[in-house]
C-alpha positions as CSV (number, residue, x, y, z in Angstrom):
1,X,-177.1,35.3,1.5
2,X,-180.2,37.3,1.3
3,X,-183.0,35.4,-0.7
4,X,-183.1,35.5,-4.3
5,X,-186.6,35.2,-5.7
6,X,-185.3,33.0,-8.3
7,X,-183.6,30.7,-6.5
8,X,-186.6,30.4,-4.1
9,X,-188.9,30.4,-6.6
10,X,-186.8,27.2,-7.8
11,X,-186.6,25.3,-4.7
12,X,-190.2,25.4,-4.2
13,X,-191.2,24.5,-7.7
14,X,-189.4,20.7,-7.0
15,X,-192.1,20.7,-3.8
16,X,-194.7,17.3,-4.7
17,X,-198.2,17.4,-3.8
18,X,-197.6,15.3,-0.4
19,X,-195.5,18.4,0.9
20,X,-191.9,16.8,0.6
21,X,-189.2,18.1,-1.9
22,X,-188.5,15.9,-4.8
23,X,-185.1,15.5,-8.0
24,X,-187.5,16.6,-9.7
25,X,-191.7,16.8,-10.2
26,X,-191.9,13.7,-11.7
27,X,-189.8,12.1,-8.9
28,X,-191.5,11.2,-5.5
29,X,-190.6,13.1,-2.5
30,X,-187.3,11.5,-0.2
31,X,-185.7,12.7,3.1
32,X,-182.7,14.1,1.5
33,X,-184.1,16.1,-1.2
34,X,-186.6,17.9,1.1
35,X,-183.3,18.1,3.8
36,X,-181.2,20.0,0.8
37,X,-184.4,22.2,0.3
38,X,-185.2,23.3,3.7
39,X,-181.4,23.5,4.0
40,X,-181.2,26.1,1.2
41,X,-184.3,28.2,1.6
42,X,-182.5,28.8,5.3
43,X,-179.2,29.9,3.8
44,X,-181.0,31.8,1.5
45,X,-182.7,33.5,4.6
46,X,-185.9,32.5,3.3
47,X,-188.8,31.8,6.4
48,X,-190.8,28.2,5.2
49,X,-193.3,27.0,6.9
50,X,-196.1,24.6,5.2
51,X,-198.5,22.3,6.5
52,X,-198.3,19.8,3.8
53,X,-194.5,19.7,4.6
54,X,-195.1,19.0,8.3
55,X,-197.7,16.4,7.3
56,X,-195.6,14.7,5.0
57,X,-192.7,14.8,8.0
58,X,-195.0,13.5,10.5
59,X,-196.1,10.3,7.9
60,X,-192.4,9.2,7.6
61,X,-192.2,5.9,9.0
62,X,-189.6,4.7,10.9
63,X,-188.0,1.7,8.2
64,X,-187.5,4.7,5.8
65,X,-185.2,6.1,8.0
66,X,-182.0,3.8,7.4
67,X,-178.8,4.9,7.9
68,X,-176.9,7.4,10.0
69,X,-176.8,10.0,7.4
70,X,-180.8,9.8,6.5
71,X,-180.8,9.7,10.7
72,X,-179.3,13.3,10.8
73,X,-181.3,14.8,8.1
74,X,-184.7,13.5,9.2
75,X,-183.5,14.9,12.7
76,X,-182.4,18.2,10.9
77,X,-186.1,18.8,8.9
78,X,-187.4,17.9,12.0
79,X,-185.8,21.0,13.8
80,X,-186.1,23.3,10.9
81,X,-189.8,22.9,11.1
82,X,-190.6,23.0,14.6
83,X,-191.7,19.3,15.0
84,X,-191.2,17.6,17.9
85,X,-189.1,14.6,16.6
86,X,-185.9,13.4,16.6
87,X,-183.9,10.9,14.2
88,X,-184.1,7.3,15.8
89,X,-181.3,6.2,17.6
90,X,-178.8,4.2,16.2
91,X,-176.8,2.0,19.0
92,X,-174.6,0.5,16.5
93,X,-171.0,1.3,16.6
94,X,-169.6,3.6,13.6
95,X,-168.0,1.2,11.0
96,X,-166.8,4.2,8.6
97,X,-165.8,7.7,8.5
98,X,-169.2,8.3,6.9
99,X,-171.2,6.7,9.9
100,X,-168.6,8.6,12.5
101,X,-169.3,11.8,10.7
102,X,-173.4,11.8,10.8
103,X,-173.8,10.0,14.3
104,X,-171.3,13.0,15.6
105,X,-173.7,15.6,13.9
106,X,-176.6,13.6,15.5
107,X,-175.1,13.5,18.5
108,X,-174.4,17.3,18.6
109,X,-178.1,17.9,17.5
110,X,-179.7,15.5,20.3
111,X,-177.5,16.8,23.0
112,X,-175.7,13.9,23.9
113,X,-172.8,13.3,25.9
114,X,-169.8,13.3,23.4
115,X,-169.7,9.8,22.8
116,X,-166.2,8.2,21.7
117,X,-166.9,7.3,18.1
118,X,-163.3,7.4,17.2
119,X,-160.2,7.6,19.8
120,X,-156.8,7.9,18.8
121,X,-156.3,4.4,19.8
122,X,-158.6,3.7,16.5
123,X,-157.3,6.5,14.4
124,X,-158.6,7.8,10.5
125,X,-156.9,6.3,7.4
126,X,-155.3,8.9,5.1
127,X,-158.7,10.7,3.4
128,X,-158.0,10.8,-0.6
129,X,-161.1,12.5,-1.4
130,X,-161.8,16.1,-0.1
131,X,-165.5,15.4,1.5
132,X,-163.6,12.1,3.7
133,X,-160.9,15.1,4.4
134,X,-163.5,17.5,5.9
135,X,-165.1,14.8,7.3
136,X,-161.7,13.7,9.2
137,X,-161.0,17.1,9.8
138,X,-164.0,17.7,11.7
139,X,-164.0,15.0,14.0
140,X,-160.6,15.0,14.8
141,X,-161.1,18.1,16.3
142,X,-164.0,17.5,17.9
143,X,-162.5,14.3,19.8
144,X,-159.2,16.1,19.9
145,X,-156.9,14.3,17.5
146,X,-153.6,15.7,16.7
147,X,-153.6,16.5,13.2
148,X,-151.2,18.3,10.8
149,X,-153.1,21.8,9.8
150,X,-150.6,22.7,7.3
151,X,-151.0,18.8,5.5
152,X,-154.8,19.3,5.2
153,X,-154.8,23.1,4.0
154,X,-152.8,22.3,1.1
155,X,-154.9,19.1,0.4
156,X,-157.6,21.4,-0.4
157,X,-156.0,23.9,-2.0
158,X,-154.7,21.3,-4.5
159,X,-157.7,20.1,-5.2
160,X,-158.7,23.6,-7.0
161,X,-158.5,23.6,-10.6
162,X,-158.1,26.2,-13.3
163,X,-162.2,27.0,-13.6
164,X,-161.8,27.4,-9.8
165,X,-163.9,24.5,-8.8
166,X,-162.2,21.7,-7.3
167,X,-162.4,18.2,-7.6
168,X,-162.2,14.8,-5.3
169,X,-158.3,15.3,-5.2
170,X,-156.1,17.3,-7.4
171,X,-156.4,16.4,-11.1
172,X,-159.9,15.4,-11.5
173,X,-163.0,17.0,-12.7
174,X,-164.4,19.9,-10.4
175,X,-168.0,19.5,-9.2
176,X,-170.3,21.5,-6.2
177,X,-170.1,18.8,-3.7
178,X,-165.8,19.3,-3.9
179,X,-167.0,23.0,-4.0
180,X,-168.6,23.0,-0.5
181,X,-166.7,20.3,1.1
182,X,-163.6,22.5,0.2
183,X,-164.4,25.9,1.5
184,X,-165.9,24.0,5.1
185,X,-162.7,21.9,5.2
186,X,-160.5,24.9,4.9
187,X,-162.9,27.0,7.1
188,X,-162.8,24.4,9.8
189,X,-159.0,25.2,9.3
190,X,-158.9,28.9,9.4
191,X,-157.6,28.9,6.0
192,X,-159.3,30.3,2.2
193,X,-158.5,28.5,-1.5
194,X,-155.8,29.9,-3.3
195,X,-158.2,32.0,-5.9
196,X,-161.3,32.5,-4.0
197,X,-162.9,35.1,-7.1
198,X,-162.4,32.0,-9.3
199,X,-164.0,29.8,-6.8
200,X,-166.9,31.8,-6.4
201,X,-167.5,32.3,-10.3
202,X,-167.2,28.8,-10.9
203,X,-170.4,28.6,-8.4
204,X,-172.1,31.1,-10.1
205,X,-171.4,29.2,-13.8
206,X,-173.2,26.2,-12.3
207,X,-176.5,28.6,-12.3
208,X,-179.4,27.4,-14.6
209,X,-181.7,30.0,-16.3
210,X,-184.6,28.9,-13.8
211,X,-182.4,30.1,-10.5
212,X,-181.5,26.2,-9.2
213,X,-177.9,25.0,-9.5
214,X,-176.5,21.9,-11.0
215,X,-173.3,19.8,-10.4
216,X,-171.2,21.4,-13.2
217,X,-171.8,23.9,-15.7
218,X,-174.6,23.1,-18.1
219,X,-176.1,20.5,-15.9
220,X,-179.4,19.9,-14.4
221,X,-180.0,21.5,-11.2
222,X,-181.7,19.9,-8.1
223,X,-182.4,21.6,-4.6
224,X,-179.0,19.5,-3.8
225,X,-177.1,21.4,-5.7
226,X,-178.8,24.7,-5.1
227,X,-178.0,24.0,-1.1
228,X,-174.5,23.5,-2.0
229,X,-174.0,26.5,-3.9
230,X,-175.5,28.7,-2.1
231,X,-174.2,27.4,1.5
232,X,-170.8,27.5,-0.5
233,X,-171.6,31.1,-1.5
234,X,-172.5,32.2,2.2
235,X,-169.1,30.6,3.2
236,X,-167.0,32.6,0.7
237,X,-169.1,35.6,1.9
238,X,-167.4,35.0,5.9
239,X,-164.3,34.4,4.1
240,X,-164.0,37.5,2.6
């Protein structure tokens, strides 16, 4: 997606003082929200580069890096801004599909030997929801896990509803994140949601006046949800 003024202008308004991207401007700045935003202003094609970013980066400390999935998107900001640093590394062993997800993705981004996070000796429960279905989906082909293609298409395609958002599993409430986990899980799978045009205006319903996204129509939006919907737009884009 080419960048829209708007929804640049948007990202960088929720930018604090220290550099870092906040939920808002009376919110400090966290990992994740300045991940989403340096996620987005890329998919929007938009070149950031800011020294009070980099500072704020570089002043992390290590304790406020906890978990594999804060792990990955420190690593991620890291890379985007051309600093020389690299998520810390976990040794523990994945105890969910969460933690086998992001250490995969860190793994990927550190250049690791693929290590065996999951085997099919130690296979994935049935996902209900369609981020742990993308999730499963992903590294069960990365560690070459039989799967059923046909199972897991129509799992997502269920999950679409009649304002062409989609929700955890069919029947509930559609919201951005099902949005995006949707269209990569069916990507990953060669496949598209049954109304795509529906899909995308449902997206483009979730739009505020000031150019950022929220969850669901007439919510508030957050650089989150601006990355999701505009990754998710970018998606539909390669789909079509």
């Amino acid at each position: 997606m080419k960048a829209n003024d708007k929804m640049v202008k948007f990202i960088l308004s929720m930018q604090s003082p220290e550099g870092g991207f906040s939920f808002s401007r009376l919110t400090p700045p966290t990992i994740e929200d300045t991940y989403f935003a340096l996620m987005a202003l890329k998919e929007l094609g938009a070149h950031f580069t800011d020294k009070r970013t980099k500072e704020y980066v570089k002043s992390i400390e290590p304790g406020q890096i906890y978990g594999m999935r804060t792990a990955y998107m420190f690593g991620k900001i890291c890379k985007s801004l051309g600093i020389g640093c690299m998520p810390p590394e976990i040794k523990t062993k994945p105890t969910t599909l969460s933690e086998a997800y992001y250490k995969a993705l860190i793994s990927d981004m550190s250049g690791h030997a693929q290590d065996a996070a999951m085997s099919p000796a130690n296979p994935f429960k049935a996902p209900r929801t369609v981020s742990e279905a993308h999730k499963t989906i992903f590294l069960m082909k990365r560690y070459g896990i039989p799967f059923d293609r046909n199972h897991y298409v129509s799992h997502f395609q269920l999950a679409q509803n009649d304002d062409g958002g989609f929700g955890f599993f069919q029947g509930t409430t559609s919201f951005l994140e099902n949005v995006y986990h949707s269209l990569n899980g069916l990507s990953e799978l060669g496949s598209r949601p049954l109304d795509l045009k529906a899909c995308e205006r449902f997206i483009h319903y979730c739009k505020a006046s000031n150019g950022g996204f929220g969850r669901q129509i007439l919510t508030v939006p957050s650089v989150e949800y601006t990355y999701y919907a505009v990754s998710s737009l970018n998606t539909i884009g390669r789909m079509n």
